[in-house]
C-alpha positions in Angstrom: -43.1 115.6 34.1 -41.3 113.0 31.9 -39.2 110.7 34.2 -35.9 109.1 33.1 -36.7 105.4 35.0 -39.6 104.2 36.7 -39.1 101.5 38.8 -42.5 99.1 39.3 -41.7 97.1 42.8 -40.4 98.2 46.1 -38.4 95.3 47.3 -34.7 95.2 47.2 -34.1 95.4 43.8 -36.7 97.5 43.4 -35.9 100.3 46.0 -32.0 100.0 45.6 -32.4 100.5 41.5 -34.1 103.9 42.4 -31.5 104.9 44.6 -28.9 104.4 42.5 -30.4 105.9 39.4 -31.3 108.6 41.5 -27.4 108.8 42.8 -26.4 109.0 38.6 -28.5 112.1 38.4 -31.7 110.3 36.9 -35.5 111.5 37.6 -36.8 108.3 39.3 -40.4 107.0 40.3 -40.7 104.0 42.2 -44.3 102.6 42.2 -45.2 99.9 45.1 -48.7 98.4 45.6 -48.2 97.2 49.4 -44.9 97.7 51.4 -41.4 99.2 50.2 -38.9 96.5 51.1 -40.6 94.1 49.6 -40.8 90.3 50.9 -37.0 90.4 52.2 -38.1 93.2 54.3 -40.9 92.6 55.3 -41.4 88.8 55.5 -38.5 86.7 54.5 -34.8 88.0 55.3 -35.2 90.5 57.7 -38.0 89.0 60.4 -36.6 86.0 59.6 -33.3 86.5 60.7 -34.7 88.2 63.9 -36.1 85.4 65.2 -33.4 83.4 64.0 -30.9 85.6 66.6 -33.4 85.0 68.9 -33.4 81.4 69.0 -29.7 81.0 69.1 -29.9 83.0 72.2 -32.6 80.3 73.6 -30.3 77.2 72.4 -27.2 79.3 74.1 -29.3 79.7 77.2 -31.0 75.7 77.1 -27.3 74.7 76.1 -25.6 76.5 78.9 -28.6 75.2 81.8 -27.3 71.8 81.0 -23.6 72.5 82.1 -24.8 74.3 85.4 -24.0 77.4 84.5 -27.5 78.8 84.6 -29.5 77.4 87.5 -33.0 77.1 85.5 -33.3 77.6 81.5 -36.5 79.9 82.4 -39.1 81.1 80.1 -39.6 83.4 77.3 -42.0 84.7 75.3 -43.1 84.3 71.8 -45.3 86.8 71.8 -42.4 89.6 72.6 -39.6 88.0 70.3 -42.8 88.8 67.9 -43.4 92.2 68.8 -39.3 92.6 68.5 -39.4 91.1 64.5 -42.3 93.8 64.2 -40.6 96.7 65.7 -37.0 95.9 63.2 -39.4 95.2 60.3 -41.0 99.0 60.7 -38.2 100.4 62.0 -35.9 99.3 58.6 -38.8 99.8 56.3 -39.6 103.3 57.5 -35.3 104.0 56.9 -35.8 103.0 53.3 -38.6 105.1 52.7 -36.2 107.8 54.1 -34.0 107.2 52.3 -35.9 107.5 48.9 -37.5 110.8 50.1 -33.9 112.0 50.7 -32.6 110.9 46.8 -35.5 112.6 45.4 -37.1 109.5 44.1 -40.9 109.7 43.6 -42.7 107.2 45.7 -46.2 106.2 44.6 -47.8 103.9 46.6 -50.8 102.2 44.2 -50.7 99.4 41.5 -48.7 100.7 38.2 -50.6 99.8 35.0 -48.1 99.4 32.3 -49.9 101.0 29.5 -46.7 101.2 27.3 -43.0 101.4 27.4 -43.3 104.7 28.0 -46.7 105.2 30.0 -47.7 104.2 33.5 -51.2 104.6 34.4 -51.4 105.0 38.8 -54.2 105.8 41.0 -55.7 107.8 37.9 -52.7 109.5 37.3 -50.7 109.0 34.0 -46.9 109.1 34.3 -44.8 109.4 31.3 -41.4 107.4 31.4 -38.4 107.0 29.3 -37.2 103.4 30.5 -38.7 101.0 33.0 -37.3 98.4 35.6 -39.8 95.7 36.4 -39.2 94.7 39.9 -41.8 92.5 40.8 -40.3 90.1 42.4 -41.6 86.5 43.1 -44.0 84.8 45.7 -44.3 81.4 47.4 -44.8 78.9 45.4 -48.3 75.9 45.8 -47.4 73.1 44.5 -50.6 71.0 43.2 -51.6 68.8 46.4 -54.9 68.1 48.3 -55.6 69.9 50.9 -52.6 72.8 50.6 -54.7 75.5 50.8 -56.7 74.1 53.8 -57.0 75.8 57.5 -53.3 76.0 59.3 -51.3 75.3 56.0 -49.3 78.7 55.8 -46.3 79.9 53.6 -43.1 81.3 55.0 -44.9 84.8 55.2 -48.1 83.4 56.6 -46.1 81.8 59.4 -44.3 84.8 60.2 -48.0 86.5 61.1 -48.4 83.8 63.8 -48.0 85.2 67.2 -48.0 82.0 69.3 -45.5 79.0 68.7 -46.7 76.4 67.0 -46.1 72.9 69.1 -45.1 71.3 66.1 -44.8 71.4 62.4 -44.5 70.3 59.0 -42.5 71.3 56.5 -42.5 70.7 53.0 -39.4 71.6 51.5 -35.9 71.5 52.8 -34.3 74.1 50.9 -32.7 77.3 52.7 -36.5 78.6 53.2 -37.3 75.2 55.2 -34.0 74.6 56.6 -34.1 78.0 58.3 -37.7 77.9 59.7 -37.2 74.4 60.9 -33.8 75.2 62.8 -35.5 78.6 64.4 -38.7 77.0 65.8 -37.4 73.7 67.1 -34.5 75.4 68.9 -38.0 77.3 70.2 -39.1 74.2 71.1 -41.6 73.5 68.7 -41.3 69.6 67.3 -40.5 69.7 63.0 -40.1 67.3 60.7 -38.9 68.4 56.8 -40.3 66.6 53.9 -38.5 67.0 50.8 -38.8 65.1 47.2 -34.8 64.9 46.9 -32.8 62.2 48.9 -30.3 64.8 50.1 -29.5 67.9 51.1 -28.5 71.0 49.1 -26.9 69.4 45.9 -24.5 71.1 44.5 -22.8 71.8 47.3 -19.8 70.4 49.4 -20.8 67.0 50.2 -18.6 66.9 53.2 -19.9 69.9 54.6 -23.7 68.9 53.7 -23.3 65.4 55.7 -22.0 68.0 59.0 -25.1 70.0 58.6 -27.2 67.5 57.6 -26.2 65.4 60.6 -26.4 68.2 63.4 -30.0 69.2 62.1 -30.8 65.5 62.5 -30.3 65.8 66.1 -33.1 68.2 66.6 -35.9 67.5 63.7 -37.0 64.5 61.5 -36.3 64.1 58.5 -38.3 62.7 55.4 -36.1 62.8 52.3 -36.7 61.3 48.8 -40.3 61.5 49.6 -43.3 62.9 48.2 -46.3 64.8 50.2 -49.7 62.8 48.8 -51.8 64.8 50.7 -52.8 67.2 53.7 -56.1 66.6 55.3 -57.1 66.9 59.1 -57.1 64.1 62.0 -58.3 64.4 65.4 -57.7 68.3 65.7 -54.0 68.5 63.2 -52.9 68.6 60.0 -52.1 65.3 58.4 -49.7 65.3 55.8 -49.5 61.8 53.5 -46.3 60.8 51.9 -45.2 58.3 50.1 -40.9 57.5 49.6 -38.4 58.1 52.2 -39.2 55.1 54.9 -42.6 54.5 53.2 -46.3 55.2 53.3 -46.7 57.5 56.3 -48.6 59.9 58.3 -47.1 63.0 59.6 -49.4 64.7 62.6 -48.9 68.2 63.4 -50.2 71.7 64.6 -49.2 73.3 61.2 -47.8 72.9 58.0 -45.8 75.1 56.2 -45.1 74.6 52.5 -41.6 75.9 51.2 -41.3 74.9 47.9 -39.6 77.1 46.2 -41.2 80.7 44.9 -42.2 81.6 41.4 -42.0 84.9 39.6 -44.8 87.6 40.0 -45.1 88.2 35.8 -48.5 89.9 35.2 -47.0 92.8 33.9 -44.7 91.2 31.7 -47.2 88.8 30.4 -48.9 92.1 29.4 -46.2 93.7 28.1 -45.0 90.6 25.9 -41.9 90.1 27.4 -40.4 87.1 26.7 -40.1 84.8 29.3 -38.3 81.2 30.0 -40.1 78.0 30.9 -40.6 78.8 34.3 -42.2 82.4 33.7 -39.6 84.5 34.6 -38.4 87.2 32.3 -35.4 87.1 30.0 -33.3 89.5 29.6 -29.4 90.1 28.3 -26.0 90.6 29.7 -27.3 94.5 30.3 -30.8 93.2 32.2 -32.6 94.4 29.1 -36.1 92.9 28.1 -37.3 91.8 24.6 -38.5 95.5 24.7 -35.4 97.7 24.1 -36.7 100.1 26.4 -37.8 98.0 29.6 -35.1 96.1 31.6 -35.9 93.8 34.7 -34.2 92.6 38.0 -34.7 90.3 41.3 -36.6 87.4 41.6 -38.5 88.3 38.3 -35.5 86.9 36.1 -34.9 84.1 38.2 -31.1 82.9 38.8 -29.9 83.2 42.0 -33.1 85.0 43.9 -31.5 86.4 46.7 -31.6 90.0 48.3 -28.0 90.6 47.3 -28.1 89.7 43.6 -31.0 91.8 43.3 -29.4 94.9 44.3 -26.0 94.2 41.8 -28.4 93.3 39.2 -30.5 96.6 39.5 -27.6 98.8 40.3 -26.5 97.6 36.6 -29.9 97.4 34.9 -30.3 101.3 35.9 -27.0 102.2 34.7 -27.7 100.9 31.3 -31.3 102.5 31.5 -29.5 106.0 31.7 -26.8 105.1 28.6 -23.9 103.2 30.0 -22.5 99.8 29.2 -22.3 97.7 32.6 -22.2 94.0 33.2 -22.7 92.3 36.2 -20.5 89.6 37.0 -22.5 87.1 39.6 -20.5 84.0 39.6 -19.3 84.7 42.8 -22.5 85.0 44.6 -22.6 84.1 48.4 -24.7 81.5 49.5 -25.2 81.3 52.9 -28.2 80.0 54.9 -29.2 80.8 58.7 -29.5 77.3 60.2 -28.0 76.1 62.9 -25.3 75.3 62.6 -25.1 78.2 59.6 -23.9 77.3 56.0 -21.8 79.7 53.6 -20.2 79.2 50.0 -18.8 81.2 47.6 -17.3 79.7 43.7 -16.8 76.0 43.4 -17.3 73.5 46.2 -16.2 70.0 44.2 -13.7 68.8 41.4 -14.9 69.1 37.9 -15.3 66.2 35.6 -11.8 64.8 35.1 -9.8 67.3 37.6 -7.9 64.7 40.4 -7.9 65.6 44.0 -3.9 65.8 44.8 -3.1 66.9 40.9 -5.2 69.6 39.2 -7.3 70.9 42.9 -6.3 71.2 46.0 -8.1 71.5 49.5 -7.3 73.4 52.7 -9.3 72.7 55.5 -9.5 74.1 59.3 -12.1 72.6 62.1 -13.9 74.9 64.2 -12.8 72.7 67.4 -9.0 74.0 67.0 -10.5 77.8 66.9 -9.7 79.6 70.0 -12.8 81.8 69.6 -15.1 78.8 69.6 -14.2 76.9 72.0 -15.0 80.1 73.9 -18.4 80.2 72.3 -18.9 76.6 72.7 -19.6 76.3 68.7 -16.9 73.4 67.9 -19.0 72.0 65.3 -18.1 72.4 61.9 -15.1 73.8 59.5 -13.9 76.1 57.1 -12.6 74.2 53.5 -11.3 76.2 50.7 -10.6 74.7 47.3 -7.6 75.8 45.1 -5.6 75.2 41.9 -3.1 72.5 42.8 0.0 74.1 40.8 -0.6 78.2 40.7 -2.3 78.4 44.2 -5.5 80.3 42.6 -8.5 80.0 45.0 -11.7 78.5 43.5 -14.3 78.3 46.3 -14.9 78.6 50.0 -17.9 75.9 52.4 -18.0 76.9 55.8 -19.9 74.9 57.9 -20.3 76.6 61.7 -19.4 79.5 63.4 -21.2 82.8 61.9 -20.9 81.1 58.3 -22.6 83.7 57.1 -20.4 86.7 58.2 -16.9 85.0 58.0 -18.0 83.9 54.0 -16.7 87.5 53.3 -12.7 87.1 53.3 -12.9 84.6 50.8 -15.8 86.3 48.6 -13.0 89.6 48.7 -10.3 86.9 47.7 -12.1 85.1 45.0 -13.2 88.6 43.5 -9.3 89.4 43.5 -8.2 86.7 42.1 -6.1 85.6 45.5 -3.7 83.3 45.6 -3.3 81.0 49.2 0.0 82.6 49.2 -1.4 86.0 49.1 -2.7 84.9 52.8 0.2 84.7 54.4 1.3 88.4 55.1 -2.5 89.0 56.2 -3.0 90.3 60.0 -6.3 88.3 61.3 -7.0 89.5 64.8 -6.9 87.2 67.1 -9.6 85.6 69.1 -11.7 85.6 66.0 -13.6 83.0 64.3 -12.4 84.8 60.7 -8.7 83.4 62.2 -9.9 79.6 60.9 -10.7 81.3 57.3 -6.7 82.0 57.0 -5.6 78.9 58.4 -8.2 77.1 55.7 -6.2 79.0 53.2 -2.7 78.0 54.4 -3.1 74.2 55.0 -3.7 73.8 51.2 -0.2 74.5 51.3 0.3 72.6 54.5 1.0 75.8 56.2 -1.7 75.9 58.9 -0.2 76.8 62.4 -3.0 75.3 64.3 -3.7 71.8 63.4 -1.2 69.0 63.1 0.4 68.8 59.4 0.9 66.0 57.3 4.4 64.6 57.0 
């Protein structure tokens, strides 16, 4: 049998490329050396996320003691909210390999050999293909220090195999990978401290809304920013981690360390293939997610950009409508960013002025605090806002920060608006229901016109 695509990686580009070329009617074979779902399914967004409910339930529950209303905060156990991440993890994995089975896709669970563009050598068997989608994602990257690949240094997928709490923790890297872990296990209880090379948080993002996160987060972990790990060696039973920058020469003690520096592409098979690649190793391809080779297209982490679970599925979904003759684009300017810390973070489009553009004349800013949400106050999550920015003189929405709340869920109104090309005027016949938290996204809207019922205006 000659198949139409064959997909090499199972993660989420990988799996949701086969399903859609499947939907279009193509003959689809998905080859995965070691779990379909990949690293979001199986140790990044999913388990992460699950422990990341379950420590806002603990911080809830520790927050809640202190007011009275629970006699005692009480115990839990790591070793169950464990067993819980496993038990989604299988549970979600096992549906996507369902799913696949249902579209007709051809699973083949062994290492693909790219022996051409057209040939795919697996577990002895040759399979003959007409176009391929390289899928093969990226891993965590090791930056050159002493000591990083010592006893009790882990990555974000090696911590996720612990099954005991760690009492405290390093981190090295305080991007969302870092930002997440360290706001999960100290609401846990563990102690963390984030070491990161940069002096600030998350640039290129609102500032204002950086300095909110930046300073809740401060509250409950230490920070060392525009420093430099030296080192990692042992003392007296922990790690010690050597740095040099932030508020000097220091030694950071603790049970482990985790290193979240960033992730590089997983390009074996392109290096074979002679793809051509960027400066960092991952693969280039065009405006149609096709390769140097005319018939082999790539998606995901491989190519870089954005690297995240839901750009890999838009970029597949395209690359495998090309791969069966159409002419798609993928438009991924608007892609959400959102991170699971706590307090969470979202964006979507621009968060600042460009070069030249004056606050007051050429942009415009709306901006509703969580504190005057009804929804909230009932929840006890004051901290935070919603800020859109907007063209001063037509009203066009350019970009959305939330800081707060369930960032990551109330992004979507403005993601929808942004896509549409919404005006803040277009908000005002809108029907939000009411106690919501997605109330504060219209209000946001409606004070860049100074039209916000819920905070005082400006006179």
């Amino acid at each position: 049998m000659t198949y139409d695509i064959a997909v090499i990686g199972g993660g989420p580009a990988g799996y949701s490329g086969a399903l859609y070329g499947a939907k279009l009617g193509g003959k689809v074979v998905l080859f995965e050396k070691e779990h379909i779902g990949g690293v979001c399914l199986n140790a990044g967004c999913i388990p992460t996320k699950c422990y990341a409910h379950h420590a806002h339930v603990i911080d809830c529950v520790r927050r809640d003691t202190g007011k009275g209303i629970y006699r005692q905060a009480g115990m839990f156990s790591f070793e169950k909210i464990f067993d819980e991440k496993q038990r989604v993890v299988k549970r979600l994995t096992a549906g996507v390999a369902a799913l696949l089975k249902a579209a007709g896709v051809a699973v083949v669970k062994a290492e693909a050999r790219v022996k051409s563009a057209h040939t795919i050598l697996a577990a002895g068997v040759e399979y003959r293909v007409k176009k391929i989608l390289i899928c093969t994602g990226s891993q965590n990257a090791l930056p050159p220090i002493p000591g990083i690949r010592g006893d009790r240094v882990v990555d974000s997928t090696g911590l996720l195999r612990l099954k005991r709490l760690p009492r405290s923790l390093t981190i090295i890297g305080a991007g969302v990978i870092g930002l997440e872990f360290a706001s999960i296990l100290s609401a846990m209880g563990s102690g963390v401290t984030l070491v990161d090379v940069l002096p600030g948080l998350l640039p290129g993002e609102d500032r204002e809304a950086v300095a909110l996160l930046e300073g809740c987060l401060k509250k409950k972990m230490g920070f060392r920013l525009g420093a430099k790990v030296s080192a990692i060696g042992d003392s007296a039973g922990q790690k010690a981690v050597s740095i040099r920058g932030g508020q000097g020469d220091e030694t950071l003690l603790s049970d482990y360390v985790l290193v979240a520096a960033g992730r590089v592409p997983v390009n074996g098979i392109p290096q074979e293939l002679g793809l051509a690649l960027d400066d960092k190793g991952f693969v280039q391809v065009d405006d149609f997610f096709r390769s140097s080779l005319p018939d082999i297209y790539a998606a995901g982490d491989i190519i870089g950009g954005p690297m995240l679970a839901h750009s890999a599925y838009m970029e597949a979904e395209t690359a495998v409508q090309n791969a069966l003759g159409q002419r798609a684009t993928a438009d991924l300017g608007l892609m959400p960013r959102c991170i699971f810390s706590a307090p969470q973070f979202a964006a979507v489009g621009r968060t600042e002025p460009l070069k030249g553009e004056k606050e007051g004349e050429e942009v415009a800013f709306g901006r509703f605090p969580m504190k005057a949400s009804g929804k909230a106050a009932c929840a006890d999550g004051v901290e935070g806002f919603v800020k859109f920015m907007a063209k001063k003189q037509s009203g066009e929405l350019l970009g959305c920060t939330i800081v707060g709340g369930e960032a990551a869920e109330m992004i979507m109104p403005a993601v929808t608006a942004l896509r549409l090309g919404a005006k803040a005027e277009d908000f005002l016949p809108m029907i939000f229901p009411h106690p919501t938290l997605g109330e504060s996204v219209r209000e946001a809207v409606l004070d860049i016109a100074g039209l916000a019922l819920h905070i005082p205006q400006k006179h």
